[in-house]
C-alpha positions as a printed Julia matrix, in Angstrom:
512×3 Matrix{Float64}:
   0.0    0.0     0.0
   2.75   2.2     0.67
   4.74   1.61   -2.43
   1.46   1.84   -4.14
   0.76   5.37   -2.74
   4.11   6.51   -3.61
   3.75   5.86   -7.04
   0.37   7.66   -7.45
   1.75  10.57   -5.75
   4.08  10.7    -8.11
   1.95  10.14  -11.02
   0.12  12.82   -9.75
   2.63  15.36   -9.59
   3.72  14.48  -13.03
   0.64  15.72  -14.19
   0.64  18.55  -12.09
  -1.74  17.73   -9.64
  -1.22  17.52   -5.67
  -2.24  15.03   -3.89
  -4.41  15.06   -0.93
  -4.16  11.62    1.46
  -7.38  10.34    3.34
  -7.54   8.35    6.01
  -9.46   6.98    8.9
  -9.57   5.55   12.28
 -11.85   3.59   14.69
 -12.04   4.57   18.45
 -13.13   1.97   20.69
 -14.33   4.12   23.2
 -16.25   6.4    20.86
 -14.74   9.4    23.23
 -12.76  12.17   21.43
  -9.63  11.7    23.34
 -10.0    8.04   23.52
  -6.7    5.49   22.29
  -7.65   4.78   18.08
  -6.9    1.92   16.28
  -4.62   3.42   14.25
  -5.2    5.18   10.58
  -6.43   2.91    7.68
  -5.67   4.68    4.01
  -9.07   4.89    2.13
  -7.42   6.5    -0.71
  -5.79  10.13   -2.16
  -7.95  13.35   -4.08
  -5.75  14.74   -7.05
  -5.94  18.6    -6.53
  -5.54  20.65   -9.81
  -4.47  24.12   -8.73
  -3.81  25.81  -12.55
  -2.3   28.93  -13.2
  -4.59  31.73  -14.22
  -5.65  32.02  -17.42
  -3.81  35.64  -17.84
  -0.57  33.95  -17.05
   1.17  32.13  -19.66
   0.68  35.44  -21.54
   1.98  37.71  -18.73
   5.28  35.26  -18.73
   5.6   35.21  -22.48
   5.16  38.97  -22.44
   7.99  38.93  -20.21
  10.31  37.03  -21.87
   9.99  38.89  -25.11
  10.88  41.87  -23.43
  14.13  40.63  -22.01
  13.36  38.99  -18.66
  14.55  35.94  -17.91
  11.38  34.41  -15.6
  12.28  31.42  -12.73
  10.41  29.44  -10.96
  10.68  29.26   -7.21
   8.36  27.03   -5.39
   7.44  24.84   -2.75
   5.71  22.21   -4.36
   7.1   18.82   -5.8
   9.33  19.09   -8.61
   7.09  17.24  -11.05
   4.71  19.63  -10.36
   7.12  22.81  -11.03
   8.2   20.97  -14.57
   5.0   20.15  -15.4
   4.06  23.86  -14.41
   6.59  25.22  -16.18
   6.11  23.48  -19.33
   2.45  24.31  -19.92
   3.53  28.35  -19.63
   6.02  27.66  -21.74
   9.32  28.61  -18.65
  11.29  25.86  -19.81
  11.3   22.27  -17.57
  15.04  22.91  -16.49
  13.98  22.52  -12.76
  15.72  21.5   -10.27
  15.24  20.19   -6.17
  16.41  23.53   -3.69
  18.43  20.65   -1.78
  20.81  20.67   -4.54
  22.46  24.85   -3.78
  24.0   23.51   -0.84
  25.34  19.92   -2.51
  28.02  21.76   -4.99
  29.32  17.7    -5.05
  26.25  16.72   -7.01
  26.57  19.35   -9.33
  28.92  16.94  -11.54
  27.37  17.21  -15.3
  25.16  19.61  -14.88
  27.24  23.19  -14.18
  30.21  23.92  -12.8
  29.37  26.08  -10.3
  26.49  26.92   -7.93
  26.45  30.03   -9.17
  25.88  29.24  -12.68
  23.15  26.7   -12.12
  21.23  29.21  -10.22
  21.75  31.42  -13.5
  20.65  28.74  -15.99
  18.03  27.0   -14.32
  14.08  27.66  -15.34
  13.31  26.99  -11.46
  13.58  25.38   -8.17
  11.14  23.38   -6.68
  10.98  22.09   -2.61
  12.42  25.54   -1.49
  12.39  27.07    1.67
  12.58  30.89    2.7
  16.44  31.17    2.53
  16.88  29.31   -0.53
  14.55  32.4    -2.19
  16.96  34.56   -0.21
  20.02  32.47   -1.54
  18.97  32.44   -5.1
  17.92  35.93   -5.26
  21.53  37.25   -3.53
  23.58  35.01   -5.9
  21.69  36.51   -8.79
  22.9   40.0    -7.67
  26.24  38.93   -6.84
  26.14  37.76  -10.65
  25.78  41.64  -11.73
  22.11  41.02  -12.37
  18.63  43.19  -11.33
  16.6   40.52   -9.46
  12.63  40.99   -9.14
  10.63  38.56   -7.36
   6.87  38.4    -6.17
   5.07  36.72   -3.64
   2.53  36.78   -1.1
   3.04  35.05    1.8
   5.77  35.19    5.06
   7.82  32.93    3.63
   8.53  35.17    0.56
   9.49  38.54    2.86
  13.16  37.79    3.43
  13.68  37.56   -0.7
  11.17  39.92   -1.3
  13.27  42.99    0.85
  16.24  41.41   -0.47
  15.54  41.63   -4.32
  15.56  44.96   -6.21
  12.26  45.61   -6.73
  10.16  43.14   -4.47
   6.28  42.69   -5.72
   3.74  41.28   -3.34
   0.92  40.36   -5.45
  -3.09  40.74   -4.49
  -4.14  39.3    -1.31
  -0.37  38.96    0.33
   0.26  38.72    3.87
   1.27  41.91    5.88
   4.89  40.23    6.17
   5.0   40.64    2.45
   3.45  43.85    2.02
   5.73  45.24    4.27
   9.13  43.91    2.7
   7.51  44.57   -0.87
   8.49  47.66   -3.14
   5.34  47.61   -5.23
   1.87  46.14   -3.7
  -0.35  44.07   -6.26
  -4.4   45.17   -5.78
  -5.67  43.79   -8.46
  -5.56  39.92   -9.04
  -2.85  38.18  -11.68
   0.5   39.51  -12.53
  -0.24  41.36  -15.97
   0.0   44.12  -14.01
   3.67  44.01  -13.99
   4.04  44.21  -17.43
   2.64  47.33  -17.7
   4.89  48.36  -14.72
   7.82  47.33  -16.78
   6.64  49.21  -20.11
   5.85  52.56  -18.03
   9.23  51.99  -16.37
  11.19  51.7   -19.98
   9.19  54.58  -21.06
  10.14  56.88  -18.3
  14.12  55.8   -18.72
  14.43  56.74  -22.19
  13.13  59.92  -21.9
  15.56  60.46  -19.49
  17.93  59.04  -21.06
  17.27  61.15  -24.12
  17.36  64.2   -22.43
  20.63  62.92  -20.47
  22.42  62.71  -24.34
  20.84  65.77  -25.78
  21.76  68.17  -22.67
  25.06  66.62  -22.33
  26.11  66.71  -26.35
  24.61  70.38  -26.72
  26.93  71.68  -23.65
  29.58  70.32  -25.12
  28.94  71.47  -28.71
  28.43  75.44  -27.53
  31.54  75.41  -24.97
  33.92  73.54  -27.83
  32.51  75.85  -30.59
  32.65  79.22  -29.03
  35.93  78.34  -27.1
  37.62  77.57  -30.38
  35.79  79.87  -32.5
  37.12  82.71  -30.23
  40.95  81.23  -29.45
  41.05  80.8   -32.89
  39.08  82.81  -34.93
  38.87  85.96  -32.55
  35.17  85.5   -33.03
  33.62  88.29  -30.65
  29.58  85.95  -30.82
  27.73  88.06  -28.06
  27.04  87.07  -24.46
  23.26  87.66  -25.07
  23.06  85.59  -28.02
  23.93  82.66  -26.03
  21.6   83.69  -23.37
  18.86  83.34  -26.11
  20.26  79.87  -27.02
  20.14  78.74  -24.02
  16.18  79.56  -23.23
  15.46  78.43  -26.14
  17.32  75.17  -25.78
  15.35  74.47  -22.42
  12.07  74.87  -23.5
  12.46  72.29  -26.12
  14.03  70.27  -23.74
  11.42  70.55  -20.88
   8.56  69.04  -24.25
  10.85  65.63  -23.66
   9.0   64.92  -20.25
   5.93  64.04  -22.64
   7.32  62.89  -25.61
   6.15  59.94  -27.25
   8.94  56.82  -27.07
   9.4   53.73  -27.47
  10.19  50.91  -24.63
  13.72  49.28  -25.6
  13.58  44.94  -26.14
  15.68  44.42  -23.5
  16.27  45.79  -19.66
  17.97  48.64  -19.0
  20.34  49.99  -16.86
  22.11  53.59  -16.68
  25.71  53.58  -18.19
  27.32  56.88  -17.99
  30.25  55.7   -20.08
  27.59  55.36  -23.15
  25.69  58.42  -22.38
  28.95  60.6   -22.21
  30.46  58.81  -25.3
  26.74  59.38  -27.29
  27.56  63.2   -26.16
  31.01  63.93  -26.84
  30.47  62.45  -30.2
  27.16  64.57  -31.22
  28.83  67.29  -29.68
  32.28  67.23  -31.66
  30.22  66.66  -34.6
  28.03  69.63  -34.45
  31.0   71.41  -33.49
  32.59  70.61  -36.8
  29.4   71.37  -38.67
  30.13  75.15  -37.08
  34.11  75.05  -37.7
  33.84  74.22  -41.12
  30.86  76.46  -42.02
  32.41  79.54  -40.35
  35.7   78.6   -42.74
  33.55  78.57  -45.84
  31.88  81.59  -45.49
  34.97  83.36  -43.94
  37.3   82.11  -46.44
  35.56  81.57  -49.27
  33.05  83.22  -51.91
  30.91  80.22  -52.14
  27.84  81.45  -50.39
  28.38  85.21  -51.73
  28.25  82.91  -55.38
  24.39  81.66  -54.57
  23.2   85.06  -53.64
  24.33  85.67  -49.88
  25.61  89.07  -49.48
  29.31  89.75  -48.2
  30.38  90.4   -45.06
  33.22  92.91  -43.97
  35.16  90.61  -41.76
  34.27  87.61  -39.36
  32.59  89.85  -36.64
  30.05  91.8   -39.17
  27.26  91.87  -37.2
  25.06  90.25  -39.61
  27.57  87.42  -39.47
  26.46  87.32  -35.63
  23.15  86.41  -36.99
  23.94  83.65  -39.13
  26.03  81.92  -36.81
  23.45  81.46  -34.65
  20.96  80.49  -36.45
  23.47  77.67  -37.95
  24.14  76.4   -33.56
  20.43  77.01  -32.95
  19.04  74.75  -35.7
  20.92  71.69  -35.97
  21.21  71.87  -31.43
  17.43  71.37  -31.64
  17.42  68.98  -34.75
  20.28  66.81  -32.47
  16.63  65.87  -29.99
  15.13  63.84  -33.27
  17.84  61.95  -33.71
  18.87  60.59  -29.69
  14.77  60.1   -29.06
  14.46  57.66  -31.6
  15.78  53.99  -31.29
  15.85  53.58  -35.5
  15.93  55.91  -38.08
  14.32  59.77  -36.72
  11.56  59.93  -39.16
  10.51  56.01  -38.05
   8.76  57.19  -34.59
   6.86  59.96  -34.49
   7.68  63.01  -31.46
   4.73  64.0   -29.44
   2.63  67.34  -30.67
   4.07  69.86  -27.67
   7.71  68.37  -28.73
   6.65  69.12  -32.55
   5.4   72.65  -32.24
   8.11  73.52  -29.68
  11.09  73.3   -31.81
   8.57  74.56  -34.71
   8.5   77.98  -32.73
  11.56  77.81  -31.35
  13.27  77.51  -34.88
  10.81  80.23  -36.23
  11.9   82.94  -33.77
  15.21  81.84  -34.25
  15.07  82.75  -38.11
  13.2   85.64  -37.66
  16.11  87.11  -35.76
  18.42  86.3   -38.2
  16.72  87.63  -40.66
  15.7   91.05  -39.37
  16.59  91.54  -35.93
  18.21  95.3   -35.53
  19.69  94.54  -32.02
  22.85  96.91  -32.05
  23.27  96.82  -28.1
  23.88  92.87  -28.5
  25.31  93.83  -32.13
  23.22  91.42  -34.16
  21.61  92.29  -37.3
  19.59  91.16  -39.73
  21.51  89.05  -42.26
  18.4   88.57  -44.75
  16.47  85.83  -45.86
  19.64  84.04  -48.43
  21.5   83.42  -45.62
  19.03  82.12  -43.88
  17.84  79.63  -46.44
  21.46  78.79  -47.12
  21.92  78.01  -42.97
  18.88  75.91  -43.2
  20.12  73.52  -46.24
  23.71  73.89  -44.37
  22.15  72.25  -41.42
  20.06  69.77  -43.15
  23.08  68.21  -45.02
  24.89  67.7   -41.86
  21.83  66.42  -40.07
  21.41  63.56  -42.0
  24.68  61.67  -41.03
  24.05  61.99  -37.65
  21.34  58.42  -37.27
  24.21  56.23  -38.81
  26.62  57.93  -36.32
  24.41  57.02  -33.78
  23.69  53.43  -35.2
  27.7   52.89  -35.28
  28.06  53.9   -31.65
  25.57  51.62  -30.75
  27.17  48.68  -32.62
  30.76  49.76  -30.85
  28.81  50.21  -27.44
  26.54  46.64  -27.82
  30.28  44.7   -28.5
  31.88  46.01  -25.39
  28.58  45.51  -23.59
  28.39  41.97  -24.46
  32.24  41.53  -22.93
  31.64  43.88  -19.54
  28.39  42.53  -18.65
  26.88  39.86  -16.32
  26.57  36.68  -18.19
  23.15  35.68  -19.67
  21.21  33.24  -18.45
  21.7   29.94  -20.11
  25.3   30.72  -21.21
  28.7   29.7   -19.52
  29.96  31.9   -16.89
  33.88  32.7   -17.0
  35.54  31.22  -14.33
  36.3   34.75  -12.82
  33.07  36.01  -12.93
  32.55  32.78  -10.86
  34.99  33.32   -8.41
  33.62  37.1    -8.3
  30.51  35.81   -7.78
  31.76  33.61   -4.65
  33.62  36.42   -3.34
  30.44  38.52   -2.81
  28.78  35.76   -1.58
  30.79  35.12    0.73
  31.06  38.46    2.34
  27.61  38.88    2.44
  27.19  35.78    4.7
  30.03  36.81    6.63
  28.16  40.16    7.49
  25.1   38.32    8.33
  24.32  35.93   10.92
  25.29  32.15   10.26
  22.48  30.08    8.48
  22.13  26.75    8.91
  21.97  24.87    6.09
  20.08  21.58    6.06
  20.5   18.29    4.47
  17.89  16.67    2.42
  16.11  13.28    3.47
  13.54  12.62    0.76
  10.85   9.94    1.35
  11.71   6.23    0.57
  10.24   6.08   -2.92
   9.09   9.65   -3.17
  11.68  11.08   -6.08
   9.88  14.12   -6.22
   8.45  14.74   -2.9
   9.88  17.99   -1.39
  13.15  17.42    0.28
  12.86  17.71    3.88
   9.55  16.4     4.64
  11.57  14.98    7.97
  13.46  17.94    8.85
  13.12  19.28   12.26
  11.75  22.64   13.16
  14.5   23.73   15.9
  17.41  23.84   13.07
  15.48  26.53   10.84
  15.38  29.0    14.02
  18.85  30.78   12.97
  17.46  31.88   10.16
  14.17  32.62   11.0
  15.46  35.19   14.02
  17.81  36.82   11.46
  14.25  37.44    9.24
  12.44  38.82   12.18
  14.59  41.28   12.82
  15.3   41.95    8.93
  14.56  45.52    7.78
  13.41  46.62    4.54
  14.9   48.99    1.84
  12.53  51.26    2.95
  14.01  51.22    6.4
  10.45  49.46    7.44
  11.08  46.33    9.87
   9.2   43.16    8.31
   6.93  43.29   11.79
   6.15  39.36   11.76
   4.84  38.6    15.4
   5.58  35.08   17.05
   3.11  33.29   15.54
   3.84  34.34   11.67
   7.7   33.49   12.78
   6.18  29.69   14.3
   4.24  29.49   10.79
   7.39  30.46    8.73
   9.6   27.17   10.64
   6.97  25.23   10.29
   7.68  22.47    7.39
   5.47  20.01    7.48
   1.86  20.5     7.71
   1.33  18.67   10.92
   3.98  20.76   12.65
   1.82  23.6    11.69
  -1.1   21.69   12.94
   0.66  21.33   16.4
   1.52  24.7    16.84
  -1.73  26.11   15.71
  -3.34  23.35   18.62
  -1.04  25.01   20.79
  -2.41  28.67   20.73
């Protein structure tokens, strides 16, 4: 009978069903407390406890946008494969016992460290193997998120990066969570992760655009006067600079795209994204300042002369030349592809619309002789605008080969991706931090699995005892959150979170 209700446990769980045992027992004496006859097996009820039907679209959803999704559960690890393969997570599972057997890790990585990166999920774990797995995952280089919703998810929960307790969680989780769930189903955080990509990338357009258009007015002007003795006026760059800003303040509300793939700020790209724009753009000025000072070509087409390099009128131009192609600069670092391939939101539109207008209608007939700008005419300021356009079209495969140069080094100085090797000193790396962060915190003892003589995939320590969880469970109690909120479980959540084994629970419940 025994053997027989090991295998249809198992069966069971290879179908993805729990299994509930029934039993009963005769008492003599017919009194409550009286001495039974011992428990007779009448037979087991398969529960089916599916995912919801918004899932295996939330996790697909997430995958296609860059996030590697695990699975980290408690129940058998039949049931996690068989999980995993019907929302499509992969079946590369694996039993919790296994993080702190590095012996039996013989043929299937070489490291702890790297099976915690390339496995789909975990199944039999406990509270500090979601804490283990989530703080070798940052020691890795990688942004962990993890949800949950009961006590036994707070410890990973504060310790990931962003910690979601879904609808319905327990205060414990609630409390150690970054985001709180109201609304049944995780869909939710997909949305959470396309508003989040949204909000980077303006800032991270805005980071370029400021950046490359300081650079571009300081290396122009500085050069233009060491080396040109170019007298531009102090107000003029006053103007350019109010200008500038309230095109810049329309990128709050632009209309972008999410990236594919996670992101993370890298001031080595956004500086090296500016100091190319801006040497660029720079150039555009050096070299059209040398034609027109130099040269007769413009004075060829219909442009009138100028008496030297600080006429007045060649104030004008100049500025409208920095003005135009500064502003043009925010079509090209908003857009992921080509500029014209995502449209800019209307305010972004019609500010650099007006902002470009005034800017020409100041070259063309502004009389300003205590700033000693003048009107240069409208030749000159059609010849600026095709000037500016020729130049502006280079500037999206400059941008695409930056991105090609940045994505190679990227793909060398990054953490490793899940599913690939990990180089043995990323490994040892890995270890290191480990290491120390155990060190720091109390000792946690680590327990051995016993699994159940014929269960294969019954969770590991169905026959562990309660008292050797307790180091761990005080360091939780007294755990406090990013937030600087203490996780607040009382006694009895603590009791429920060392219980492992449902008639331990039982017991203690009795108890109180």
């Amino acid at each position: 009978v025994e053997s027989q209700l090991h295998a249809d446990v198992d069966e069971f769980a290879r179908r993805g069903l729990r299994a509930l045992a029934v039993a009963e027992e005769t008492v003599p004496s017919g009194e409550a407390e009286g001495e039974g006859t011992g428990f007779r097996l009448i037979g087991l009820l398969p529960i089916f406890d599916p995912p919801r039907h918004d899932t295996k679209e939330t996790i697909d959803r997430a995958i296609d946008l860059g996030v590697h999704v695990k699975m980290i559960t408690g129940d058998q690890l039949a049931i996690a494969k068989e999980t995993g393969s019907q929302l499509g997570m992969g079946t590369s599972m694996y039993q919790a016992s296994i993080l702190n057997k590095p012996e039996e890790l013989t043929g299937i990585a070489n490291s702890v460290d790297e099976l915690v990166l390339r496995a789909d999920g975990f199944a039999g774990v406990y509270p500090e193997h979601k804490y283990e797995i989530v703080e070798r995952l940052q020691n890795l280089g990688h942004m962990v998120a993890m949800t949950g919703d009961g006590v036994n998810d707070a410890p990973a929960l504060a310790k990931a990066n962003v910690g979601v307790a879904v609808a319905d969680a327990s205060d414990a989780a609630r409390s150690a969570a970054d985001i709180v769930l109201t609304e049944a189903g995780l869909s939710t955080i997909i949305e959470a992760f396309m508003h989040s990509r949204v909000i980077f990338q303006r800032m991270r357009n805005y980071s370029i655009y400021t950046c490359s258009v300081t650079i571009r007015i300081v290396t122009t002007f500085s050069i233009l006067v060491f080396a040109f003795k170019f007298d531009f006026p102090p107000f003029m760059v006053l103007i350019l600079a109010i200008i500038n800003d309230g095109t810049m303040m329309t990128i709050s509300t632009d209309r972008v795209s999410p990236s594919r793939h996670p992101n993370a700020w890298n001031l080595k790209e956004i500086f090296s994204y500016a100091i190319v724009y801006g040497c660029y753009l720079t150039l555009s000025t050096l070299i059209f300042f040398v034609v027109v000072d130099k040269s007769n070509f413009f004075q060829r087409h219909g442009c009138k002369a100028f008496t030297d390099h600080n006429d007045f009128s060649f104030h004008s131009v100049i500025y409208l030349q920095v003005s135009i192609l500064s502003q043009a600069l925010i079509f090209v670092t908003r857009a992921q592809g080509f500029f014209f391939m995502e449209r800019p939101s209307v305010f972004l539109m019609c500010a650099f619309v007006v902002a470009q207008l005034v800017a020409t209608m100041i070259t063309v007939y502004a009389n300003w002789g205590f700033t000693e700008i003048y009107g240069a005419g409208w030749h000159w300021a059609g010849a600026v605008w095709i000037w500016d356009i020729v130049w502006f079209v280079p500037l999206d495969f400059i941008k695409f080969g930056m991105a090609a140069i940045i994505e190679r080094f990227a793909a060398h100085s990054g953490p490793p991706t899940p599913g690939a090797e990990i180089p043995h000193e990323q490994v040892e790396l890995a270890r290191q931090r480990t290491r120390m962060s155990m060190e720091a915190a109390q000792s946690v003892n680590r327990i051995s699995t016993i699994p159940s003589r014929g269960a294969s995939y019954y969770a590991p320590n169905m026959q562990d005892n309660v008292s050797r969880r307790r180091n761990f469970g005080a360091r939780v109690k007294h755990m406090i959150t990013k937030t600087g909120k203490s996780l607040g479980m009382d006694n009895n959540e603590l009791r429920r979170l060392q219980s492992t084994q449902a008639q331990a629970a039982s017991r203690v419940l009795s108890k109180n």
